[in-house]
KOLVO-946048 format. One record per residue (C-alpha): x, y, z. Coordinates in steps of 0.5 Angstrom, whole numbers, padded with zeros to 4 digits, always signed. Layout:
% residues N
XYZ ...
% end
This chain:
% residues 460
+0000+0000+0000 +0005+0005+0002 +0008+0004-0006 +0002+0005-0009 +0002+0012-0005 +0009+0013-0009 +0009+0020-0013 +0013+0015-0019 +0006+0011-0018 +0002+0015-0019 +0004+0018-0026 +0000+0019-0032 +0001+0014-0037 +0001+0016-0044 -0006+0019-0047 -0009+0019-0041 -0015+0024-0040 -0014+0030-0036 -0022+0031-0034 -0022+0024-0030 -0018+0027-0024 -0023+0034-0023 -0027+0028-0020 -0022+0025-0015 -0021+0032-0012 -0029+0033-0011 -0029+0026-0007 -0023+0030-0002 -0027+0037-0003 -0034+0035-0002 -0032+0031+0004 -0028+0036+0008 -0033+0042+0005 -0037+0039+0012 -0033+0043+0016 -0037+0048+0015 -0044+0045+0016 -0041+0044+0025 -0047+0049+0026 -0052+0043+0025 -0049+0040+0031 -0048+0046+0036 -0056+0046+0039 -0054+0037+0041 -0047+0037+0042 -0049+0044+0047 -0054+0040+0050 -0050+0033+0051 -0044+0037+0055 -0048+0041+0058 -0044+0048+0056 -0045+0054+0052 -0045+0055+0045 -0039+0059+0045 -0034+0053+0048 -0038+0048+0042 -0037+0054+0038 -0029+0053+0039 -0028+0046+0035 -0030+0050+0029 -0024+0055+0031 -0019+0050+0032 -0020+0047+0027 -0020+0053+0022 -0013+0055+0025 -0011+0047+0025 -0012+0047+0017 -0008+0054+0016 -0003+0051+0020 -0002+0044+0017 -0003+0048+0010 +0003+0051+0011 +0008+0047+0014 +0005+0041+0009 +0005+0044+0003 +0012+0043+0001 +0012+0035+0004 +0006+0034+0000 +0009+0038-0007 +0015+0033-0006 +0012+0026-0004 +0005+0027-0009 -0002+0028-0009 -0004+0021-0007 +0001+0020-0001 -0002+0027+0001 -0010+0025+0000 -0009+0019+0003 -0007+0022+0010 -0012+0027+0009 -0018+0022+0009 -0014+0019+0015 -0013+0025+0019 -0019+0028+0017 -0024+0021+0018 -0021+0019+0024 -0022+0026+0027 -0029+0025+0027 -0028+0018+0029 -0024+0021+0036 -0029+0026+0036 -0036+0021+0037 -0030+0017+0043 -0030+0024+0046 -0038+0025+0045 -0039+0017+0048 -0035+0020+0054 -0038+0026+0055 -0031+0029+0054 -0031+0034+0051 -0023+0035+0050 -0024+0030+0045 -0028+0032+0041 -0023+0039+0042 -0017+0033+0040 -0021+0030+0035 -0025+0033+0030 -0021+0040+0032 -0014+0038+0032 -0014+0031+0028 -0020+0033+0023 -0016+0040+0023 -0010+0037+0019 -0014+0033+0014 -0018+0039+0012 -0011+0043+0011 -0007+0037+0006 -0013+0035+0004 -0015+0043+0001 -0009+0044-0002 -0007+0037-0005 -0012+0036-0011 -0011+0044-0012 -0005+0044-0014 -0005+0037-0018 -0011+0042-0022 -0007+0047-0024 -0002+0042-0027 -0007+0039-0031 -0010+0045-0034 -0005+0051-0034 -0009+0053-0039 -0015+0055-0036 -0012+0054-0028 -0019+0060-0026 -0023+0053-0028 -0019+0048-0026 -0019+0051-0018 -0026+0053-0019 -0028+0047-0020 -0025+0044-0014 -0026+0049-0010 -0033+0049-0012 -0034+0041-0008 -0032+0045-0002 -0039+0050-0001 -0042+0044-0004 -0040+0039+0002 -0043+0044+0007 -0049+0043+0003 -0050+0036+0003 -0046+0035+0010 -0052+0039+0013 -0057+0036+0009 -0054+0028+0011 -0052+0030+0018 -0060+0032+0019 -0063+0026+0017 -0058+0022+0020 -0060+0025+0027 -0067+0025+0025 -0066+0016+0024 -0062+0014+0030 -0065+0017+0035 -0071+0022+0037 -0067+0027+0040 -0061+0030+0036 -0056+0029+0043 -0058+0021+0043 -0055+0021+0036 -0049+0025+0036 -0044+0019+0037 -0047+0015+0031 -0048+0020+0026 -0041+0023+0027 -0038+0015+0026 -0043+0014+0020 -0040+0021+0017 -0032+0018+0018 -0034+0013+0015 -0037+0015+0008 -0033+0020+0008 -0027+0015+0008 -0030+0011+0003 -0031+0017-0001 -0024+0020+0000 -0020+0014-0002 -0023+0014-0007 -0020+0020-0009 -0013+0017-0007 -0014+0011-0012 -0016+0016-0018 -0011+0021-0017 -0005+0023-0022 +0000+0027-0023 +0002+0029-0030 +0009+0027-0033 +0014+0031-0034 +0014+0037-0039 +0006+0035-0040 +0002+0040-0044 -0005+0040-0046 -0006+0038-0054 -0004+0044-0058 -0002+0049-0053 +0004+0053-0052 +0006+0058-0047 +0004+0065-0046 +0009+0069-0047 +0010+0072-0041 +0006+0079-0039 +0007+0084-0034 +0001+0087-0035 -0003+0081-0033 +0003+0079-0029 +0003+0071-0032 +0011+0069-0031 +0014+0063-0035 +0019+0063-0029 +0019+0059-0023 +0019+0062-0016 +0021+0057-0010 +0016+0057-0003 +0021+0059+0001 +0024+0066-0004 +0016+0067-0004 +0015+0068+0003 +0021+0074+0002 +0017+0078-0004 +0012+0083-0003 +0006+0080-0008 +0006+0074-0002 +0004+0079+0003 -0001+0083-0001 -0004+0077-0003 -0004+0074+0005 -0007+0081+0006 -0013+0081+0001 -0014+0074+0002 -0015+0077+0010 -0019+0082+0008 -0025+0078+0004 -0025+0072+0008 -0026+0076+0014 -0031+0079+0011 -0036+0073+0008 -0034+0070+0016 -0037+0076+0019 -0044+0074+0015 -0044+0067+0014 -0043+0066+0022 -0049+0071+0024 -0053+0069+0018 -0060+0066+0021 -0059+0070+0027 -0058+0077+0023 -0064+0075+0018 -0069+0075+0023 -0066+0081+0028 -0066+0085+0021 -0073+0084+0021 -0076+0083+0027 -0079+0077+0028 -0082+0077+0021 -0077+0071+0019 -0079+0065+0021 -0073+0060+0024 -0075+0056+0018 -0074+0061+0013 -0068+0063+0016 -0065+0056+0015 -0067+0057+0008 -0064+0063+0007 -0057+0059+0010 -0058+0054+0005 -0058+0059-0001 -0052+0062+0002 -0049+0055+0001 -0051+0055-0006 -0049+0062-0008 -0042+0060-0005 -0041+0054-0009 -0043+0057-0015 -0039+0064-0013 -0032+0059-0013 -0034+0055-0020 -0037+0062-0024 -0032+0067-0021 -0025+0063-0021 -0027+0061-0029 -0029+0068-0030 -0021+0070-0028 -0019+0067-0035 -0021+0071-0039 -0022+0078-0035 -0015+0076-0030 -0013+0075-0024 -0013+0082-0021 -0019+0085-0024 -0023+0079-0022 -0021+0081-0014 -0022+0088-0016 -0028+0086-0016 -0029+0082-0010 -0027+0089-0006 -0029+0094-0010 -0036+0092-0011 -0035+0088-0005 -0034+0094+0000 -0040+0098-0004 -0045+0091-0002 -0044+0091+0005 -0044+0098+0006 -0052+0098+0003 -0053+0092+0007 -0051+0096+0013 -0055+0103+0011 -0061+0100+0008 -0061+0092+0009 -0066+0093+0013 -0071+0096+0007 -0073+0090+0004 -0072+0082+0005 -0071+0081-0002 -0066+0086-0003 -0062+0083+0004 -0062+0076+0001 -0059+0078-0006 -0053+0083-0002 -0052+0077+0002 -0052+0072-0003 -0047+0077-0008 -0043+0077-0003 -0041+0070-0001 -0040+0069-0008 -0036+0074-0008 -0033+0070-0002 -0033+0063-0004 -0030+0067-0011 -0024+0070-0008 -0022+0062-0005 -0022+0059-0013 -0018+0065-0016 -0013+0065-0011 -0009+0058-0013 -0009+0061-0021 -0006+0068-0018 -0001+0064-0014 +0000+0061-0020 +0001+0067-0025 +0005+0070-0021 +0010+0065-0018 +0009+0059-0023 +0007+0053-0022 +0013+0049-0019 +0011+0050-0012 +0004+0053-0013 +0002+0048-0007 +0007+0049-0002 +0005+0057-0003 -0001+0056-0004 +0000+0053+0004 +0002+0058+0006 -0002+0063+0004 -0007+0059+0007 -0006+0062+0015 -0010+0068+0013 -0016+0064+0013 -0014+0061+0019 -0013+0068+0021 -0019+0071+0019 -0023+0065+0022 -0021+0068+0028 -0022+0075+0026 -0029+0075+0023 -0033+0072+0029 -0029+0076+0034 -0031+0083+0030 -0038+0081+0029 -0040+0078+0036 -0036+0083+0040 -0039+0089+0037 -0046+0087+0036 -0046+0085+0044 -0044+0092+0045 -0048+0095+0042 -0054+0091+0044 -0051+0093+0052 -0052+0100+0050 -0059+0098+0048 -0059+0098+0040 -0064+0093+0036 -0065+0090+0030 -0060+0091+0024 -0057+0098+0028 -0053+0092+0032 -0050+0090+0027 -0049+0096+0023 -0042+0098+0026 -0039+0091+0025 -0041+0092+0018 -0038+0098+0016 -0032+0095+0020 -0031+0090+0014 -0033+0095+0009 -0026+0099+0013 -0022+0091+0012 -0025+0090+0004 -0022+0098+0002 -0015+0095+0005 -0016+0089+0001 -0017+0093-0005 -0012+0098-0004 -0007+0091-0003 -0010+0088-0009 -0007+0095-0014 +0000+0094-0011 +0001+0088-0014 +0006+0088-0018 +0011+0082-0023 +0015+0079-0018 +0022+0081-0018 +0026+0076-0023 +0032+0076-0017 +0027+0071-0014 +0027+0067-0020 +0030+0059-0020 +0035+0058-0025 +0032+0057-0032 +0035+0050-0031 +0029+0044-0031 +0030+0040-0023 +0035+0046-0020 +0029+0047-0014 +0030+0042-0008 +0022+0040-0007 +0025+0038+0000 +0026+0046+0003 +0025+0050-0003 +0032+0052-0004 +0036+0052-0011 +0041+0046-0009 +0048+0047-0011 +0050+0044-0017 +0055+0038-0017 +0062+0039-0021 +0060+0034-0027 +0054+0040-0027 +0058+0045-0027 +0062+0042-0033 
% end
């Protein structure tokens, strides 16, 4: 088994199709995508250890950090050892999360379930995001927005389909959701094990010098910042772009958090009541879709307009949304939905586009393990996001306001952070070409990412 995960196992034989590996990177990304469908839990999990919602509230948070982290300082290991071996500890990690995660609800130890689906599931969640990207953006260097998007897309969409499985299997184990936590969550690590090996056993890494039939090069452009060079993980982290593209990341994720994590409450405070719980759940499920569909549509728009108008986008028009919303949100049910769902587009947006600029800037090579990197401003903003809107919103609450002049300081907030980001996505420029690897093919060590020293018959 251990040779099977071998990167040199794992290379495409001659004439093989490119379209058969989207399908092994949707069986990781429609698994882990259930990270974000936690909240079904919250009431019974609350109910089951017998704490307050914030203390549940915190397995998401880790888990978030624990998949910034293992992005980061997995991402070059997985570029060196291949997808496969990656994909493959990610299904380990992130099923035997959920399984230590029920251990932790059987024993009413709720450290468990911090250790299991926090930690464990954590670190599947960041190898198994980042390894299928990268593999993408090598199988379609001609439409990288598209190949990301389709992806990234399996990640909103396990949300969707985690949150409606997750229901039904509460609603058949037991009649009360608390007595049906330790069965669902065995039943969901296993599904998703099965799933996700498959995912292992479908994956390949194209052969070296690969290229779609009939496809050249672009020549390489400034103005739409698309290098032919290759710039290692570990130079990366030296030049500005990283950083401004770390603070954009930021920026629109911290945003779009700030309204997926209040949406059902915000809906029925901005209404006062009128929204039933029902109606609210349903203005959840639509979010879910509009971020699914932003990471397909959006991303493969980025081929055709490019990578730094698309996020000009994303916080320029970003930044005016949420402004409406907090100024006239509460005008009209229609017109908060469709703000809402704008934004979260352009949320879920921003994640598939980033890997195709990460891509365009600092050529395919390491893409992965910067990509990785990358990853710790999500992580960040995990934090960030719900912290701004729930401190801010309780403030105001304690100095009487109601309705949607609670959340009104908290979304001028994000307009404040979307301006940031957009004023780092225009100082994006070409990486400097002393940051480039040697032209030579093989001279970056996927083991740090540093250019090796040539040997004396290299030399000669």
């Amino acid at each position: 088994m251990a040779g099977l995960l071998d990167r040199e196992r794992s290379v495409a034989p001659p004439g093989y199709s490119r379209w058969l590996i989207p399908p092994a990177a949707l069986a990781i990304h429609l698994c882990i995508g259930q990270v974000y469908a936690l909240s079904v839990f919250k009431t019974p999990l609350v109910e089951r250890f017998d704490v307050s919602e914030t203390a549940i509230a915190v397995v998401f948070s880790i888990a978030i950090v624990m998949l910034g982290l293992s992005a980061a300082f997995g991402g070059t290991w997985m570029e060196r050892n291949g997808p496969r071996k990656a994909m493959a500890l990610s299904a380990a990690c992130f099923s035997g999360g959920l399984l230590v995660g029920a251990l932790g609800i059987a024993t009413e130890q709720l450290w468990l379930l911090y250790l299991g689906y926090g930690v464990l599931g954590g670190i599947g969640l960041g190898i198994g995001y980042i390894s299928p990207v990268s593999t993408l953006i090598k199988w379609f260097p001609d439409r990288p927005g598209l190949a990301t998007g389709m992806a990234i897309m399996g990640f909103g969409g396990g949300a969707f389909i985690a949150s409606a499985l997750s229901n039904e299997l509460l609603g058949a184990y037991a009649d009360e959701p608390a007595q049906a936590l330790v069965p669902t969550f065995v039943t969901l690590g296993l599904v998703y094990l099965a799933f996700m090996t498959f995912g292992v056993l479908a994956v390949r890494v194209p052969p070296e010098g690969w290229r779609p039939d009939g496809w050249e090069p672009p020549a390489e452009d400034a103005r739409a910042m698309q290098t032919t060079h290759a710039v290692s993980a570990r130079n990366a982290l030296r030049t500005p772009q990283f950083w401004l593209l770390w603070t954009v990341l930021f920026c629109n994720v911290t945003a779009g958090i700030g309204i997926l994590e209040q949406a059902s409450p915000m809906i029925q405070d901005f209404f006062d009541g009128d929204v039933t719980a029902g109606e609210a759940a349903g203005f959840v499920g639509l979010l879910s879709l509009a971020n699914m569909a932003g990471r397909f549509v959006w991303s493969s728009t980025s081929d055709v307009i490019g990578r730094k108008p698309t996020y000009v986008l994303y916080l320029g028009g970003g930044a005016l949304l949420f402004l409406l919303f907090a100024t006239a949100g509460s005008s009209s049910v229609l017109l908060f939905v469709l703000t809402a769902a704008v934004i979260i587009s352009f949320y879920g947006g921003g994640f598939a586009t980033v890997p195709a600029y990460l891509k365009d800037l600092f050529g395919t090579a390491q893409v992965g393990a910067i990509h990785g990197r990358l990853l710790t401003a999500w992580s960040a903003a995990g934090v960030a996001g719900p912290l701004i809107v729930n401190v801010l919103t309780d403030q105001q609450r304690d100095g009487g306001a109601t309705g949607a002049s609670a959340y009104r300081p908290s979304l001028l907030v994000m307009v404040g952070l979307l301006a940031v980001g957009f004023v780092a996505n225009l100082l994006v420029r070409p990486v400097d070409s002393r940051f480039h690897e040697p032209e030579e093919p093989g001279t970056i060590d996927l083991t740090d990412g540093r250019t090796p020293a040539l040997t004396t018959k290299e030399h000669a």
